[in-house]
C-alpha positions as a LaTeX table, in Angstrom:
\begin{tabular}{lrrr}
\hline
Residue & $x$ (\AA) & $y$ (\AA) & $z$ (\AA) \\
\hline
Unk1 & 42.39 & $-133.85$ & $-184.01$ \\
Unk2 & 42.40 & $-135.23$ & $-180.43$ \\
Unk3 & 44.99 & $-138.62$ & $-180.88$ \\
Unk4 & 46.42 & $-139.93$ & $-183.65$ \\
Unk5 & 48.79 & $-143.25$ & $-184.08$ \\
Unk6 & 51.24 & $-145.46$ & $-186.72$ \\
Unk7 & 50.31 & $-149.24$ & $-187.14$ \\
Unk8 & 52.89 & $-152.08$ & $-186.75$ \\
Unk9 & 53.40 & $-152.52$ & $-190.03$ \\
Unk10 & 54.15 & $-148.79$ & $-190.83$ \\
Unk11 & 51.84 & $-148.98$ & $-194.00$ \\
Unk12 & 49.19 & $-146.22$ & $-192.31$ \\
Unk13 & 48.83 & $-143.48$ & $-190.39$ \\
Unk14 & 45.26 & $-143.23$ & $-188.48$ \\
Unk15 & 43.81 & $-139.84$ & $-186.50$ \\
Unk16 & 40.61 & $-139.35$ & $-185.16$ \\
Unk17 & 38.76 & $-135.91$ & $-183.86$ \\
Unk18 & 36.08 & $-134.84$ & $-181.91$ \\
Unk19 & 33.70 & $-134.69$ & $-185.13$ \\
Unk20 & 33.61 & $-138.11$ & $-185.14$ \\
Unk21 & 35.32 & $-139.00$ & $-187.73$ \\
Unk22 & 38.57 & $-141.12$ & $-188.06$ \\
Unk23 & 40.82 & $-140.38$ & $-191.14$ \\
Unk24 & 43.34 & $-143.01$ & $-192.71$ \\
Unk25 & 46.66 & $-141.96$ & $-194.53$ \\
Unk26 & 47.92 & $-145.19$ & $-196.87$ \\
Unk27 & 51.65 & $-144.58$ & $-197.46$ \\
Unk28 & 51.17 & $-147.31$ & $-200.19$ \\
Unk29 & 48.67 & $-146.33$ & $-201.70$ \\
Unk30 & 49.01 & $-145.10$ & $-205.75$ \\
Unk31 & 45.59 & $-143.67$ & $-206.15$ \\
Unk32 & 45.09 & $-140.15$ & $-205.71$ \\
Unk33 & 42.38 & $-140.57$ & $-202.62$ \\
Unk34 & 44.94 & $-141.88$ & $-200.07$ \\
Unk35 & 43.03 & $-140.69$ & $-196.97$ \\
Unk36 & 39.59 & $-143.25$ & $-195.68$ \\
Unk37 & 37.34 & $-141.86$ & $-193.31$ \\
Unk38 & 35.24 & $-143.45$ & $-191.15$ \\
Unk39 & 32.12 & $-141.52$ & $-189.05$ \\
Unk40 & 31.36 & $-142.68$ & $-185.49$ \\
Unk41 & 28.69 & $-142.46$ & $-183.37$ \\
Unk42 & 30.39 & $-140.40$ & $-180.80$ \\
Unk43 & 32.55 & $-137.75$ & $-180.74$ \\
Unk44 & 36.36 & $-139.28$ & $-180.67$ \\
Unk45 & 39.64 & $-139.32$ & $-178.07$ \\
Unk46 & 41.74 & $-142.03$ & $-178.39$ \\
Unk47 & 42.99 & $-144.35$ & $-180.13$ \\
Unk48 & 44.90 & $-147.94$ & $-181.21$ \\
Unk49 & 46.03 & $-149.73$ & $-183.52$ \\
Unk50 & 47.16 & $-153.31$ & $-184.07$ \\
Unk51 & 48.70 & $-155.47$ & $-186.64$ \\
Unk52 & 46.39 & $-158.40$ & $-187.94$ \\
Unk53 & 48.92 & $-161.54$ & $-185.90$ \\
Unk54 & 47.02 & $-159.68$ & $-182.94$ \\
Unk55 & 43.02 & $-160.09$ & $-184.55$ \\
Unk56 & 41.49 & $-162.29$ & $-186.12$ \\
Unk57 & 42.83 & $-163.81$ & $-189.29$ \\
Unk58 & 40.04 & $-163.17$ & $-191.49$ \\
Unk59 & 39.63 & $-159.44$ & $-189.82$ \\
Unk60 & 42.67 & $-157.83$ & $-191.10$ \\
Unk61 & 44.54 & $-154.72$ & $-189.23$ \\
Unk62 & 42.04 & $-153.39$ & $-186.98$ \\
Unk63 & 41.88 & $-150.67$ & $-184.82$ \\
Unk64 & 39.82 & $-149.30$ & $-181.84$ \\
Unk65 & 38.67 & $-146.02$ & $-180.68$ \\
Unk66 & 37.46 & $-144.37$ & $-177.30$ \\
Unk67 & 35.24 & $-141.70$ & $-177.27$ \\
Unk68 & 34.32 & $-138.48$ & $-175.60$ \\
Unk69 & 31.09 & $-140.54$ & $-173.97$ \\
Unk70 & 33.06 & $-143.13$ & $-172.99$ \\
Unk71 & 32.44 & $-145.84$ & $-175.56$ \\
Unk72 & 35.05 & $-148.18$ & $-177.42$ \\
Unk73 & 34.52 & $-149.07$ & $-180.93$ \\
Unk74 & 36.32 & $-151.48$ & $-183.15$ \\
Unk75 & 36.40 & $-150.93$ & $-186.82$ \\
Unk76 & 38.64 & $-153.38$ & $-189.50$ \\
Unk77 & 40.49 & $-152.19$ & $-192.28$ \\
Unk78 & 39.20 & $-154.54$ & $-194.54$ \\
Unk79 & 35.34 & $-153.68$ & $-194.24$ \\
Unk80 & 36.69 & $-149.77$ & $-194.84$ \\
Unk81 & 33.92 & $-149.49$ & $-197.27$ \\
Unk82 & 31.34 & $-151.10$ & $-195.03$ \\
Unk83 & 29.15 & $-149.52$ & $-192.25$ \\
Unk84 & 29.88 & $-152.07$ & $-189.35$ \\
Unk85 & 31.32 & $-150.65$ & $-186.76$ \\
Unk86 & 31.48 & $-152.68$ & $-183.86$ \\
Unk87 & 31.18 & $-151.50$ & $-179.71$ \\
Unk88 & 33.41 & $-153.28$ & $-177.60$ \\
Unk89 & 32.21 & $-150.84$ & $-174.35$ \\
Unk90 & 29.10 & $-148.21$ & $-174.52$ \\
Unk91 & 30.68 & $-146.11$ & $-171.95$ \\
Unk92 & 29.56 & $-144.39$ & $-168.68$ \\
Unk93 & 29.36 & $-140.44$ & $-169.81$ \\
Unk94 & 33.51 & $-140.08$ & $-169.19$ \\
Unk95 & 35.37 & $-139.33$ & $-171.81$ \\
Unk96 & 38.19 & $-141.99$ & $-172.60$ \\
Unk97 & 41.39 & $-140.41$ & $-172.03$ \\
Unk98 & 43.60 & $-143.29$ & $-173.33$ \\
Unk99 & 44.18 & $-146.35$ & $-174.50$ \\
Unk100 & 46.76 & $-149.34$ & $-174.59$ \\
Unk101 & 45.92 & $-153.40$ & $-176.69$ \\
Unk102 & 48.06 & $-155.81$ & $-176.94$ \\
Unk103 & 47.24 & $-160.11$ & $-178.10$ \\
Unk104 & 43.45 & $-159.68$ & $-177.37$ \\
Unk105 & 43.71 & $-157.27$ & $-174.24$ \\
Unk106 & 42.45 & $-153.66$ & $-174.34$ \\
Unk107 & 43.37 & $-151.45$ & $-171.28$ \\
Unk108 & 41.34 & $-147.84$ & $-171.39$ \\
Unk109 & 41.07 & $-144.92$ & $-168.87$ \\
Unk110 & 38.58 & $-142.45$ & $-168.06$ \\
Unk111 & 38.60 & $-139.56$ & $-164.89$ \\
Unk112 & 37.53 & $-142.30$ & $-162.71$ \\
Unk113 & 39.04 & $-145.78$ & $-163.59$ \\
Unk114 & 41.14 & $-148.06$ & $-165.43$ \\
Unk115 & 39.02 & $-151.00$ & $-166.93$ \\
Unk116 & 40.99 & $-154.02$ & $-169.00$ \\
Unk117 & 38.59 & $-156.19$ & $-171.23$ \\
Unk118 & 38.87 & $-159.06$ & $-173.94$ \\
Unk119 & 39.02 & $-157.88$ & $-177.69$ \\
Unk120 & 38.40 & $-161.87$ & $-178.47$ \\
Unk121 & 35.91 & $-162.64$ & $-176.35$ \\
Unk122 & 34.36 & $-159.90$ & $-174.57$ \\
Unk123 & 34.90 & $-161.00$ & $-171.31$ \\
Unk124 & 35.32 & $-158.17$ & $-168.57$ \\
Unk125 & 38.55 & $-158.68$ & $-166.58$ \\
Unk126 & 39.46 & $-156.26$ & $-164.29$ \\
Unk127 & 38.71 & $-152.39$ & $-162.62$ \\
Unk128 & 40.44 & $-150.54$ & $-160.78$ \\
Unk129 & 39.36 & $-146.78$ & $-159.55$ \\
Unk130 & 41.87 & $-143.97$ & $-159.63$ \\
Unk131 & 43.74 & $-143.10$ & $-156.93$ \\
Unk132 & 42.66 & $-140.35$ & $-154.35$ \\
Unk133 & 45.56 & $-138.60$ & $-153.58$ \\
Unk134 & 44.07 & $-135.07$ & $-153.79$ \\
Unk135 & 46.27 & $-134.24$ & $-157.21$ \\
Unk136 & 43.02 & $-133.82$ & $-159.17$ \\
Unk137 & 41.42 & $-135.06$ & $-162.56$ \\
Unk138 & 44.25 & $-133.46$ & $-164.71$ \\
Unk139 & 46.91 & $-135.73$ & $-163.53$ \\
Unk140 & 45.94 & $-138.59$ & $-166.12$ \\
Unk141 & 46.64 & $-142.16$ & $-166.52$ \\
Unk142 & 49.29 & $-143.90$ & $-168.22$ \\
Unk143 & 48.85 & $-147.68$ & $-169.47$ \\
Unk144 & 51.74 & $-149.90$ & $-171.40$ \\
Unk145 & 50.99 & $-153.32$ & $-172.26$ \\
Unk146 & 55.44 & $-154.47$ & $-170.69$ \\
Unk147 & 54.19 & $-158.57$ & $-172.29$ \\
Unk148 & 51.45 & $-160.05$ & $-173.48$ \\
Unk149 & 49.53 & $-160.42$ & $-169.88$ \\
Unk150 & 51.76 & $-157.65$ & $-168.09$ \\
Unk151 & 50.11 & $-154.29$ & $-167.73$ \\
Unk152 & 52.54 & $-151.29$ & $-166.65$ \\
Unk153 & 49.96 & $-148.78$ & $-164.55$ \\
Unk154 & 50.79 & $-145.12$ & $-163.72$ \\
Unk155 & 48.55 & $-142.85$ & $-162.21$ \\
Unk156 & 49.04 & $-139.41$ & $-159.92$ \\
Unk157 & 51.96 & $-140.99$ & $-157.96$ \\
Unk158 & 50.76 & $-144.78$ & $-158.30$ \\
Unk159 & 52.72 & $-147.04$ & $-159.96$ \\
Unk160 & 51.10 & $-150.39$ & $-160.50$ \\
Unk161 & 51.73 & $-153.84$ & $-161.94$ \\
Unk162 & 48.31 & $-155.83$ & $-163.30$ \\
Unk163 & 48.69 & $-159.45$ & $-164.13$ \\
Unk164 & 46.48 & $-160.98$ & $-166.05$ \\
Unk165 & 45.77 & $-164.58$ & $-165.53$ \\
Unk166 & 44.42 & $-167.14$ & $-167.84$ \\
Unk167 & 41.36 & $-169.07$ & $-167.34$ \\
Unk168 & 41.89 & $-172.16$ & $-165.66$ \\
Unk169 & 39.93 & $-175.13$ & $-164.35$ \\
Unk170 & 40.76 & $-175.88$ & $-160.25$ \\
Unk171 & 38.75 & $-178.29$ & $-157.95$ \\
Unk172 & 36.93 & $-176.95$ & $-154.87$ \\
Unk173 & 36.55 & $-178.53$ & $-151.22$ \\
Unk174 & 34.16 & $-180.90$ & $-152.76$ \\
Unk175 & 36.18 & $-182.47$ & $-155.36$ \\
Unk176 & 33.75 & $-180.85$ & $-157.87$ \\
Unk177 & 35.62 & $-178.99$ & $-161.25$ \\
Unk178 & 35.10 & $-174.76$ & $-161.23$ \\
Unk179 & 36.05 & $-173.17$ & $-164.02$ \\
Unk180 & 37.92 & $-170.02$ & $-162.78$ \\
Unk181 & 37.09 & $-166.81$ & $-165.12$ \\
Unk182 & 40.39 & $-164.52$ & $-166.80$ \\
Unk183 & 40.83 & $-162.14$ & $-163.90$ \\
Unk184 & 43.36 & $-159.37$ & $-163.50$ \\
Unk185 & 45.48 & $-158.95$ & $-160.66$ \\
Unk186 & 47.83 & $-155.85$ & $-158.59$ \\
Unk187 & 51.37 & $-157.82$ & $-158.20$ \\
Unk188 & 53.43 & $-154.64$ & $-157.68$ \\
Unk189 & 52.20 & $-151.08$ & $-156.36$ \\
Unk190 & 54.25 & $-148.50$ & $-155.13$ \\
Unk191 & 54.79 & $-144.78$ & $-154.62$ \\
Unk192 & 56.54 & $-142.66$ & $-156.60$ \\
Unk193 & 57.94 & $-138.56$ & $-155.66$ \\
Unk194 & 56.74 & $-137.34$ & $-158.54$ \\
Unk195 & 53.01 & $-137.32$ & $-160.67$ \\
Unk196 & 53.85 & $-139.99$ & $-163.42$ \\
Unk197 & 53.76 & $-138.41$ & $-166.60$ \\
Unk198 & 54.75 & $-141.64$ & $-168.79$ \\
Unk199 & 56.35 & $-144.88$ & $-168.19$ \\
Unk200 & 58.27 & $-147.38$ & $-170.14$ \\
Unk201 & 60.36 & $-150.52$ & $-169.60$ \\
Unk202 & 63.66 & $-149.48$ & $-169.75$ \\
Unk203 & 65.74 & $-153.15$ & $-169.34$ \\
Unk204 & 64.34 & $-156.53$ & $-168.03$ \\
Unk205 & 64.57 & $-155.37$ & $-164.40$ \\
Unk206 & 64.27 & $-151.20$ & $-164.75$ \\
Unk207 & 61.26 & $-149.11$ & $-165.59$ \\
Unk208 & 61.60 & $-145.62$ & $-167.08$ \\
Unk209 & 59.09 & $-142.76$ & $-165.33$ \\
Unk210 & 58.87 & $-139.53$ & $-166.83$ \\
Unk211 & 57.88 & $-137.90$ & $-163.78$ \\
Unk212 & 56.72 & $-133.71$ & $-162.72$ \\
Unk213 & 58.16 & $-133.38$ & $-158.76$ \\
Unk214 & 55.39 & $-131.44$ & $-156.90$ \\
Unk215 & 56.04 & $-128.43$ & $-154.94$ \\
Unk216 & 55.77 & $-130.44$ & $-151.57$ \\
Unk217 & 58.45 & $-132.69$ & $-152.84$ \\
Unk218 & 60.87 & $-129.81$ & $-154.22$ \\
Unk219 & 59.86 & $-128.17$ & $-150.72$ \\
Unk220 & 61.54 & $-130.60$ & $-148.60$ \\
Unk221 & 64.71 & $-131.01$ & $-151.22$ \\
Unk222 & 65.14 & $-127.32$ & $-150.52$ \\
Unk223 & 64.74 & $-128.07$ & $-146.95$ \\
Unk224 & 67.40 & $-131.03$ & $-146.74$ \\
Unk225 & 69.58 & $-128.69$ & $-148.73$ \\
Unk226 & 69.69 & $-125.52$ & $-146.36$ \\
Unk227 & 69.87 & $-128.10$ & $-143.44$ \\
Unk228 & 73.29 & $-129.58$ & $-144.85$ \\
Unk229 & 74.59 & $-126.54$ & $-146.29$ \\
Unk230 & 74.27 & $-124.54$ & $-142.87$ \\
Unk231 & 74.24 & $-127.07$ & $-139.78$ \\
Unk232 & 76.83 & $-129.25$ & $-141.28$ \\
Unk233 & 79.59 & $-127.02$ & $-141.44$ \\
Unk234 & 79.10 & $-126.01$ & $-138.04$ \\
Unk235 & 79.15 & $-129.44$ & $-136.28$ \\
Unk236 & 82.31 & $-130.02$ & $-138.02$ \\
Unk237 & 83.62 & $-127.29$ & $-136.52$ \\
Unk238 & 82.65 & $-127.96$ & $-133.54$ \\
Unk239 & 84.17 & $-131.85$ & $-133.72$ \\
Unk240 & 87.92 & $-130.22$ & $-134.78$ \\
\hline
\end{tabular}
């Protein structure tokens, strides 16, 4: 088993492995074969889960997967019994490493970027390449969806904000209509003193980091500490 996840409405439990195969656990369910599995293509990573206000009406609960090739793959809970599985990305050889959807928006990361894309439409929004900081490929991405259009971004000691904006018609120099495409863009970036290990909002103003301090950063605590603990004393000795 490499991920597993609980959907909004708490009625399933869904897992998927590096066979391929994702299994579904119906807590509802009275007959004696609770658990549906489903074979991919592609050996599996990640994955999500949504509640059916987020798809399609006629779609039911659906959920997505990344796999270890890179592809993402959308598969509804309705058509269980059905072989149409449907590919949403066909990947670039990197495995996905995870995964974040929220009202038609799928975020996903591999080693090498972060890419945000249309569940609804299809429409490529945004990429954005991971940072190069020197901490290495096992420092890995963390993505949460903070509203609707909102993306909350941490990566080695990057933290990012991505807005999303909406397609909009705007006239150019020559008076002439241009439809503007869905794009994403960075409206907050800063550097943490630690590698970001997860991140959630914590009040309308706050984010949470779990964070891992690197041994340059505990290096210069220890530093600051012997500095104050043994100069200090002595200059105020000197000043009485």
């Amino acid at each position: 088993m490499t991920d597993i996840c609980l959907d909004k409405s708490c009625e399933s439990v869904i897992s998927c492995s590096d066979d391929g195969n994702a299994a579904i656990y119906h807590f509802q369910r009275r007959e004696k074969r609770k658990v549906d599995m489903i074979t991919f293509p592609q050996p599996l990573t990640s994955i999500v889960s949504v509640f059916p206000d987020d798809s399609s009406s006629d779609s039911g609960e659906v959920f997505l997967v990344g796999s270890a090739l890179g592809g993402v793959f959308s598969k509804s809970q309705s058509l269980l019994q059905t072989s149409l599985i449907s590919t949403l990305f066909d990947g670039t050889g990197f495995p996905v490493l995870t995964m974040a959807w929220r009202s038609g928006l799928l975020a996903w990361a591999d080693v090498e970027c972060v890419r945000v894309k249309s569940t609804k439409t299809g429409e490529a929004i945004c990429m954005l390449e991971r940072p190069e900081n020197g901490f290495g490929k096992n420092a890995l991405c963390h993505l949460f969806w903070e509203t609707d259009n909102s993306l909350l971004l941490g990566w080695e000691d990057q933290f990012r904000v991505i807005k999303v904006e909406e397609g909009h018609v705007e006239v150019d120099r020559e008076g002439d209509e241009v439809f503007v495409e869905k794009k994403g863009e960075i409206v907050v970036e800063w550097e943490a003193d630690c590698i970001i290990c997860g991140l959630s909002p914590f009040d309308n103003e706050t984010i949470a980091i779990l964070g891992f301090l690197t041994f340059h950063f505990l290096l210069i605590c220890l530093l600051i500490y012997v500095y104050i603990d043994m100069f200090q004393p002595l200059r105020m000795n000197q000043w009485w």
